[in-house]
N, C-alpha and C positions, 0 to 999 in steps of 0.2 A: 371423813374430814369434819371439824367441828364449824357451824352453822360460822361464816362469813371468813372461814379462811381461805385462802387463794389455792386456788389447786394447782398442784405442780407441775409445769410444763412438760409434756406425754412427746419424746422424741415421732417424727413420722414414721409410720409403716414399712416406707420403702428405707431411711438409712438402717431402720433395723434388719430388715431383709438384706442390705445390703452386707449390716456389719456381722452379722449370722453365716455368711458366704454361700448366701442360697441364689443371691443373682451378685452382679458385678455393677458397677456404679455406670456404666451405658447400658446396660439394659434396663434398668431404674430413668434415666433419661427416654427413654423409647416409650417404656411402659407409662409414665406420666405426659408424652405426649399423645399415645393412643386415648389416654384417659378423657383426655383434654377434647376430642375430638367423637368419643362414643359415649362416654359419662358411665363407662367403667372405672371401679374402683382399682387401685392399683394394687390392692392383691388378685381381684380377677381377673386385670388381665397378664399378670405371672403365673397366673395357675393355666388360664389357654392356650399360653403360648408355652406352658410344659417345662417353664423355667424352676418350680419348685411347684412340688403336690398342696392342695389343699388342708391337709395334715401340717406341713409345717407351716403353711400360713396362720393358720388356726394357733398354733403353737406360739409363736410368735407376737400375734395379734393377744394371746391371755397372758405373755408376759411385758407387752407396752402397758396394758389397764389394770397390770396386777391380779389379775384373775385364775381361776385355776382350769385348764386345759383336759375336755373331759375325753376318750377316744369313744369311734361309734359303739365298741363293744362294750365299753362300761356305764352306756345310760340303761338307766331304767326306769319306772314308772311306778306310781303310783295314784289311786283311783283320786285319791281327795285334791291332790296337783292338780290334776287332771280337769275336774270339776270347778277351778276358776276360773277358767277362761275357755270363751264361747270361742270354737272353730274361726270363725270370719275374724276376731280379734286378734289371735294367735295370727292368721295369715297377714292380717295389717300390719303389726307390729314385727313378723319373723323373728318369733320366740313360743315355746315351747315347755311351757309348766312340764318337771319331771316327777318331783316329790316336794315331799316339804320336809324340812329340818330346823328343831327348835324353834315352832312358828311362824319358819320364814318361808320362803314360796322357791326353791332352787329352780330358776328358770336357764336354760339352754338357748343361746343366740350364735350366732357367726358371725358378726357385726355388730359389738357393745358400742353404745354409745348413751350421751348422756340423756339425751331426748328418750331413747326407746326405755331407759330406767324410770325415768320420771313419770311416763305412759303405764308401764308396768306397775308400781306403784300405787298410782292413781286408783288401776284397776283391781288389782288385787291385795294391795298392802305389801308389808314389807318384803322387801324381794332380793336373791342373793344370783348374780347373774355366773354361769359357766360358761366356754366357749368349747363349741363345737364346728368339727368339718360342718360346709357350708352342705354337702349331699347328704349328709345325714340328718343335720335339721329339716331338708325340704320332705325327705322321705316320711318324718315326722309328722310334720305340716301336712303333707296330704294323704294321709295313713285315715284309718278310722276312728285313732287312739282320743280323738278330739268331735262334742257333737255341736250341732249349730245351734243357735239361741232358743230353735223353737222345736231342736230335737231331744230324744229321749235321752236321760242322763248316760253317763258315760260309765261302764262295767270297765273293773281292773283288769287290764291285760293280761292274756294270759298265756302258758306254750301250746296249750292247744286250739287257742283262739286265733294263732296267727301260722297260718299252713304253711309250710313249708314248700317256695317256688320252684317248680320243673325245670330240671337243667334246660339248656339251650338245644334248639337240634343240631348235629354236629353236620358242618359246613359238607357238603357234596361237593368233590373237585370233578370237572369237567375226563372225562376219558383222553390223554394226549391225542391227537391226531396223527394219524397212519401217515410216514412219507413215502410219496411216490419214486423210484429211484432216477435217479441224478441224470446217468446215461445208458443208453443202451447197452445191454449185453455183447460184447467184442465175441463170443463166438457162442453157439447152441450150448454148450457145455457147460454145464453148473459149476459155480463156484466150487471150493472145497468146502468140506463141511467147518474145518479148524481155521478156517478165514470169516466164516460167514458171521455176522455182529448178533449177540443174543438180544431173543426179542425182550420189547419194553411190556411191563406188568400192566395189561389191558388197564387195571386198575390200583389206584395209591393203595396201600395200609390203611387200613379205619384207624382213626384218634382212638385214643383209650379214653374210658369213661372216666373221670374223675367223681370221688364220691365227696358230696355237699356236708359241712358240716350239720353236726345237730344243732335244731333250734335252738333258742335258749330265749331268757324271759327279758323283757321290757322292748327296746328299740331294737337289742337282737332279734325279735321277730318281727322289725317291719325293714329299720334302717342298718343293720346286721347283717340278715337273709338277703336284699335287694344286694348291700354290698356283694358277698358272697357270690350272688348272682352273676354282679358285673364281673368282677375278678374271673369267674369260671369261663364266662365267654369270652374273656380278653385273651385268655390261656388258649383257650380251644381255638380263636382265630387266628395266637400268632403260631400255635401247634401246624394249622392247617396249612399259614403262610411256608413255615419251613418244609413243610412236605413239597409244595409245587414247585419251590426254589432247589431242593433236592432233585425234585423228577426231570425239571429244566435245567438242570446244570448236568446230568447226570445223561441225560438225552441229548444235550451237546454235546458231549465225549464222543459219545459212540457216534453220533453222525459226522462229526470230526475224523475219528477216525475212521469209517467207513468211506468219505469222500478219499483220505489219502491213499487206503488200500486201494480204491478203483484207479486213482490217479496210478499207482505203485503199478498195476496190471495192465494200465492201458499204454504203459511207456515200453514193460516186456514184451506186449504185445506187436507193438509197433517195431522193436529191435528182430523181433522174429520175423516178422515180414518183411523188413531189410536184407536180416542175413536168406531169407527162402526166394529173394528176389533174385537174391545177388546169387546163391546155388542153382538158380535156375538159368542165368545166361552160359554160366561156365560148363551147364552141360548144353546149352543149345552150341555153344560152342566148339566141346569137343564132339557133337552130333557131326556137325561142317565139316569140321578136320576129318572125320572117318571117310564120310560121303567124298572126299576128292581127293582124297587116299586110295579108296575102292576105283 
């Protein structure tokens, strides 16, 4: 904008959240009162309470300021960005020099605002801000891509500079526990075998390995890989969730129906000991009738 013209009034965050249909107009009310009470902004607390990802907040937030919306896979880095701003400055201000274009310094924030440009600026000269997810900048921020005022200069990033993180170890589910049975055996004599409930698998299925993508260069290897990271273990946890909600729904059946088979057996049982009751007076009976017949 040209030096003393009025800048154009920037609708808020939350009606555009709202008019986007990533939340609804009472949760925009809720969210502005949490705000009001933890001095959360109101995109963070739509993103904790899982109302819309950090992604489209970010989206959203580069198109209220006119900015362009970068994703964590397409930053990257270069040494001479890199090299204007000391670590401790980048964490004060939460921005992140990537490269530079046409003399100008493209710095990565998750939160534009006029103050942090003016600061920017200040510090490094002309500066052209992009908006990023808020986890990928932090990943940035405390990565090593950045040295402190009285550390050694900062080397260009590189795919071999940034190793590649060890998947997660994959969750151990507990052995189900053995059940003792319900009632006592109504007589010595084993069940049949085509009655009897098949046993439960001592142990679940192992998860299957998923394989990590390949590095790749700038924030792919710090704020990239981390991602990657999480995604893998979010996967392998809800993999591991489905398996115990399988083995427990799947172990209810059969104790289900093994209670109703024993109920099924204990009711024949009992009709047979009625009618062997009842066969047994009618011969102590005709015993009587012989004896004073004789």
């Amino acid at each position: 904008m040209p030096d003393g013209a009025p800048q154009p009034a920037r609708k808020p965050l939350g009606e555009l959240l709202v008019e986007a249909g990533l939340i609804e107009a009472a949760q925009l009310d809720l969210a502005l009162r949490e705000g009001a009470q933890t001095g959360e902004r109101v995109g963070e607390v739509v993103v904790r309470r899982r109302w819309a990802t950090e992604d489209d907040v970010a989206r959203v937030l580069a198109d209220q300021w006119g900015l362009s919306y970068v994703d964590r896979a397409s930053i990257w880095f270069d040494a001479d960005a890199l090299a204007r701003l000391s670590r401790e400055d980048a964490q004060r201000l939460e921005a992140l020099p990537t490269r530079v274009e046409d003399g100008r310094v493209v710095v990565a924030v998750a939160e534009p605002t006029e103050q942090r440009l003016a600061a920017l600026e200040k510090l490094i000269g002309d500066t052209v801000l992009v908006v990023v997810p808020k986890s990928a900048l932090e990943a940035g921020l405390h990565s090593e891509l950045l040295s402190s005022r009285s550390g050694a200069p900062v080397a260009e990033p590189s795919q071999d500079d940034v190793p590649a993180p060890e998947p997660p170890p994959e969750p151990q589910l507990p052995e189900p526990p053995r059940s003792e049975p319900l009632l006592p055996e109504p007589s010595p004599e084993p069940m049949p075998a085509e009655l009897s409930p098949e046993p439960l698998p001592a142990e679940p299925p192992p998860l299957p390995r998923l394989p990590l993508e390949a590095p790749v260069a700038g924030l792919q290897g710090v704020a990239a890989l981390a991602a990657q990271a999480r995604g893998l273990a979010d996967l392998m946890a809800a993999q591991a969730a489905a398996v115990t909600n399988e083995l427990s729904e799947g172990r209810m059946e059969e104790l289900t129906a093994s209670r109703r088979r024993v109920k099924e057996l204990e009711s024949e049982l009992a009709a047979q000991r009625v009618a062997v009751e009842e066969l047994r007076r009618h011969l102590q009976a005709a015993l009587r009738a012989l004896d004073r017949d004789s």
